[in-house]
N, C-alpha and C positions, 0 to 999 in steps of 0.2 A: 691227637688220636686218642680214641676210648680206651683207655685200658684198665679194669676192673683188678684191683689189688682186693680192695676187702667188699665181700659180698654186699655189705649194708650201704654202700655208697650206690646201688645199682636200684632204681626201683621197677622198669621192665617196661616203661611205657613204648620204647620200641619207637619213640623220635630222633635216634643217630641212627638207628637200620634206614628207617625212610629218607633221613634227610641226603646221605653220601650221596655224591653226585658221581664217583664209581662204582657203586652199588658194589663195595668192596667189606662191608659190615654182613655178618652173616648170622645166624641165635645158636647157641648148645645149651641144652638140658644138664641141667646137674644133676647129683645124688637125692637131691629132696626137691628136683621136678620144679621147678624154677628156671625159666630162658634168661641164658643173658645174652650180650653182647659179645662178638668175636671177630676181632678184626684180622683179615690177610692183609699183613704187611709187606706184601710185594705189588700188591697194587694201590696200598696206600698210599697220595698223592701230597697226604700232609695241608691240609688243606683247613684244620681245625673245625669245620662246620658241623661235626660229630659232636664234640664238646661244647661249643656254643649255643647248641636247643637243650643240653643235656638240666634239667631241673634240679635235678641234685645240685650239679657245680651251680648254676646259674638261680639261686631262691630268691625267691619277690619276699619284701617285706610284707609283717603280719600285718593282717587287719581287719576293723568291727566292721561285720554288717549294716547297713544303712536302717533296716528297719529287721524285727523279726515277727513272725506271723504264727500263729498257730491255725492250721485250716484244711477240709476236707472236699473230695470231690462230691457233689449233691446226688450224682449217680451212684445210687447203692452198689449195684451190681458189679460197674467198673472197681469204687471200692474194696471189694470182697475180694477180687482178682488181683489188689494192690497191695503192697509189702504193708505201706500203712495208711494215709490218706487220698491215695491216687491222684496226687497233684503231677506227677509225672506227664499221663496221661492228658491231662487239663493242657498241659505247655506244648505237648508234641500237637496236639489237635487244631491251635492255633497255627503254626508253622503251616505243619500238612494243609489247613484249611488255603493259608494264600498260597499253595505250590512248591512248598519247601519240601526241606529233607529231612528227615530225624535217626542219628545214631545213638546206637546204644547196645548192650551186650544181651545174649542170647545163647541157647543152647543151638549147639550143631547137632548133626543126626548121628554124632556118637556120643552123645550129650559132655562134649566141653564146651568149655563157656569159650563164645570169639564173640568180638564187635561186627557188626553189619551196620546196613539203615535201610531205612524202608521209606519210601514217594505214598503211600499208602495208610489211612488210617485203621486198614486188616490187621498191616504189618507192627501195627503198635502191643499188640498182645505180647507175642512173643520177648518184648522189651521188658514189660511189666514185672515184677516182681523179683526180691534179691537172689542174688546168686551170689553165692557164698563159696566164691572160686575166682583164683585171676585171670582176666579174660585175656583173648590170646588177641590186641590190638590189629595185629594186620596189616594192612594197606592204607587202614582207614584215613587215617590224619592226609594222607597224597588226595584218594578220593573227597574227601571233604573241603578238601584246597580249590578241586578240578570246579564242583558245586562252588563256591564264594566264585570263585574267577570267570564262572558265567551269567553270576547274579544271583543264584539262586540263593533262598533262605535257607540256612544251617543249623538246627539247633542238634550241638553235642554234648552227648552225656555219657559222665565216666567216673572212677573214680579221681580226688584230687591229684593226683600226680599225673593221671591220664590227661587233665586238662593243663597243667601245667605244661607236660610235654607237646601239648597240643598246640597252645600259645607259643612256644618256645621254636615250634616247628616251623609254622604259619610266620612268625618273624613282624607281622604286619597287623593293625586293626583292621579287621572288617566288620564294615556296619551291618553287612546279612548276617554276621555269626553270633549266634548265639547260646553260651555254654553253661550247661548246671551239671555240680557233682552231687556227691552223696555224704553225709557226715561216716567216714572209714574205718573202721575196729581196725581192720588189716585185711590183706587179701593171704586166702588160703591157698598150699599149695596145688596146681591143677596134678602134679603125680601122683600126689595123697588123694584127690578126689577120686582119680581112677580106680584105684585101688582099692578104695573103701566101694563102688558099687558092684565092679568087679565081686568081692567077696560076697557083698550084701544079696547081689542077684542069685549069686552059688546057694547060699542057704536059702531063702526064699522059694526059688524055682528055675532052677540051672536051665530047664528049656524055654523060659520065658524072654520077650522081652520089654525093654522101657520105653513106653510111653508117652509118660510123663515125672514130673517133677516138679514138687511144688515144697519150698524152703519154708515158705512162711504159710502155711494151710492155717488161717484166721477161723475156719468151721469148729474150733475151738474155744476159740477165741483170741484176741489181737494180744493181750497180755500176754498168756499162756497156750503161743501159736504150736503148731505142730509142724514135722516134717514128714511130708506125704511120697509115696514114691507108688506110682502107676504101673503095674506089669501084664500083659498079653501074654498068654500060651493058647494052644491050639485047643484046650480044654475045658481052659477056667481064665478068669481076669483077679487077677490080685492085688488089691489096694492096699499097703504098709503104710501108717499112719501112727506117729510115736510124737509122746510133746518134744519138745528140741531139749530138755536139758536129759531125755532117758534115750535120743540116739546118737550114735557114738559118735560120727560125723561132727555135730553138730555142740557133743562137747567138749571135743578135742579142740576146735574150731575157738569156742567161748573160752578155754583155758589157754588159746595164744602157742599152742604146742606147734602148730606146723604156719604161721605166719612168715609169709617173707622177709627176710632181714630187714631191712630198709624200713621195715613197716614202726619197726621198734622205736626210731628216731624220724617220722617223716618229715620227708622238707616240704609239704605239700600246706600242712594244718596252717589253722590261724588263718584262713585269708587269704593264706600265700598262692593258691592254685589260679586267682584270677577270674574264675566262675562268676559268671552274672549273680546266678542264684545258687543255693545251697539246698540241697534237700533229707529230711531224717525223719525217724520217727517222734514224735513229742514223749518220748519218755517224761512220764510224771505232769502229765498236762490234769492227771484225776486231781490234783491238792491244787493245780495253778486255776486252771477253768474246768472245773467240773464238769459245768452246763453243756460243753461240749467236746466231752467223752462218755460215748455209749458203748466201748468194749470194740471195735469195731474197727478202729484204725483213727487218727490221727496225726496230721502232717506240720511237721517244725519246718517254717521255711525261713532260710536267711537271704535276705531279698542285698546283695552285695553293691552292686553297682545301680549308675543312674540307669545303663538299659536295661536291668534287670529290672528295675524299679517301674518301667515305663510298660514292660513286656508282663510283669505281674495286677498290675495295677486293671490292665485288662481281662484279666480272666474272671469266668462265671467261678466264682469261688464262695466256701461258707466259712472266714475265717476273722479270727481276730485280735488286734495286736497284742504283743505281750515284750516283759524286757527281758535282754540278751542274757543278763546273769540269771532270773528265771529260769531259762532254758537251759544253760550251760550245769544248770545242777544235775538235770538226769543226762544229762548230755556232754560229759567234761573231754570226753573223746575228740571233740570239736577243735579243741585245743593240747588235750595231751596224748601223746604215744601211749601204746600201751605196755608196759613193760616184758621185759624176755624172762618166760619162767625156767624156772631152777630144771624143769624134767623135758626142756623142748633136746637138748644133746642126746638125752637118752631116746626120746621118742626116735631120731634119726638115726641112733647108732642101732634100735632093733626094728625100725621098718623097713618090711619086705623080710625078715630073716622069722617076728613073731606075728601070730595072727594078730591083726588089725583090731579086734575088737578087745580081744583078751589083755592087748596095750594098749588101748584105750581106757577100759577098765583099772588095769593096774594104777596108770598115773592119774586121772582124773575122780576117783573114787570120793564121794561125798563125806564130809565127815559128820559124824553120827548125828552132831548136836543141828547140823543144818536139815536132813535128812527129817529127821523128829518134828524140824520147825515146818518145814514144805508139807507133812502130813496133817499135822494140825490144822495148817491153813485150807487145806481140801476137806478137812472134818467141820470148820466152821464157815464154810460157802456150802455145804450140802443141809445145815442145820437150819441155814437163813431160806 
């Protein structure tokens, strides 16, 4: 039976809720907006299958990549729409094209983030681009079983623990499935996301509403992206567009203050989630291939397994090989946790009691000599 003693053992992927075969696992919210697991023990049957998909208890050993790529989609426009090189999009289009299925997270119509899929190359939009919140898993892993067990092609995409618990569910290989994660900083809390647009909509335009939302707004630029938030009122439309490191969200988020426990030690990193393929942004591909970074987005792919290898091998792709400790420089996240900072206790001992931005502000506040250095740098890209 599941029973969560210390929060960081729990990572939320929601493969003991689906897997019980008394549907006797149920979720509660914590204090810092986090589902766990909750087991009634009077219909528990004792049956351990709770435990046995659980990825935490049960971690794969680490491991390299088979090849790594650095590469973009040739469609500008999809690009632009894409976190970084809309390789995403390239693998779902494949699937969809022979009759498959593609999951992946999405905003719902109160904009939290949940997994879905879509039979549809429409439905692919909505997939597209980060979201910098834990998605609310669902049902998805049962549905995605129902698809392999008719035949049908599956490709699912999550972050690493998502796929891990997904493997872990599944119990079995199948040769329709096909899985890619994301390279993971940490998943942020979905209470604290509320919360923050909650307030954000209050000041903006308390009669308005959202939209849209866009984490990674590249009309900046793919370096120095922005965070875009879309709002409708009956009078006016108002577009908030701030770079990610001057909105609060975004760097409370980058400071690891509200990251799920679990995220701090993941059992997922290294290899370990089983993903065909891997996907990120090429941080630092400017000093590795110059030739191809135009500001615009570029995609790290770690091509994991032979079917990944086989299902990559076909795409219309612009990319090019490069080696794994290359990448791992701007990319060490790949392999390491991010650490637990000193002010995340405090952030949770005053959220929800101070304003949200004003605690944001207090603990994340730049220091001077960084502050000085980021100005200068905007004084000599306006010189050039």
């Amino acid at each position: 039976m599941i029973e969560i003693r210390n929060k960081r053992d729990c990572c939320g992927c929601n493969a003991c809720v689906q897997k019980c075969p008394q549907q006797c696992i149920g979720q509660s919210e914590d204090a810092e907006g986090f589902i766990y697991p909750q087991v009634d023990k009077a219909r528990c049957v004792g049956c351990g299958l709770c435990e046995k998909v659980c990825p935490v208890i049960n971690q794969n050993p680490k491991s390299k990549p088979l090849k790594v790529m650095a590469g973009r989609n040739g469609n500008e426009e999809i690009r632009m729409q894409s976190s970084s090189g809309g390789v995403f999009t390239l693998l779902a289009e494949q699937i969809i094209g022979r009759g498959g299925v593609v999951f992946g997270a999405r905003f719902d119509e109160n904009w939290n983030v949940v997994h879905s899929y879509t039979e549809c190359t429409d439905g692919l939009a909505a997939f597209r681009g980060s979201k910098y919140v834990q998605s609310r898993i669902g049902e998805t892993f049962r549905q995605a079983r129902e698809f392999l067990r008719q035949g049908c092609e599956v490709l699912f995409t999550g972050t690493p623990c998502q796929i891990a618990g997904l493997h872990r569910f599944l119990g079995k290989e199948y040769d329709n499935l096909f899985t890619m994660d994301i390279v993971c900083h940490g998943v942020p809390s979905p209470g604290v996301w509320k919360e923050y647009l909650k307030q954000t909509t209050q000041n903006l335009s308390p009669i308005a509403r959202i939209v849209g939302i866009n984490f990674r707004d590249k009309r900046t630029g793919w370096k120095e992206y922005s965070f875009t938030l879309h709002l409708s009122a009956p009078d006016k439309e108002v577009l908030h567009t701030e770079k990610f490191y001057r909105n609060k969200y975004m760097r409370g988020f980058l400071a690891n203050l509200y990251l799920r426990p679990s995220c701090h030690q993941c059992p997922s990193k290294s290899g370990k989630s089983g993903a065909d393929i891997t996907l990120a942004d090429f941080w630092g591909i400017e000093h590795i291939v110059p030739s191809i970074d135009d500001d615009k987005g570029t995609g790290l792919i770690l091509v994991n397994t032979a079917k990944g290898k086989c299902m990559y091998n076909t795409l219309p792709i612009i990319s090019q090989e490069v080696e794994y400790e290359q990448a791992l420089k701007g990319n060490h996240v790949i392999e390491i946790s991010v650490p637990i900072p000193s002010q995340r206790e405090c952030f949770f001992d005053n959220f929800g009691k101070e304003n949200f931005f004003r605690l944001i502000d207090r603990l994340t506040k730049e220091p001077l000599k960084t502050r000085l250095r980021r100005a200068a740098g905007r004084f000599i890209k306006r010189l050039r």
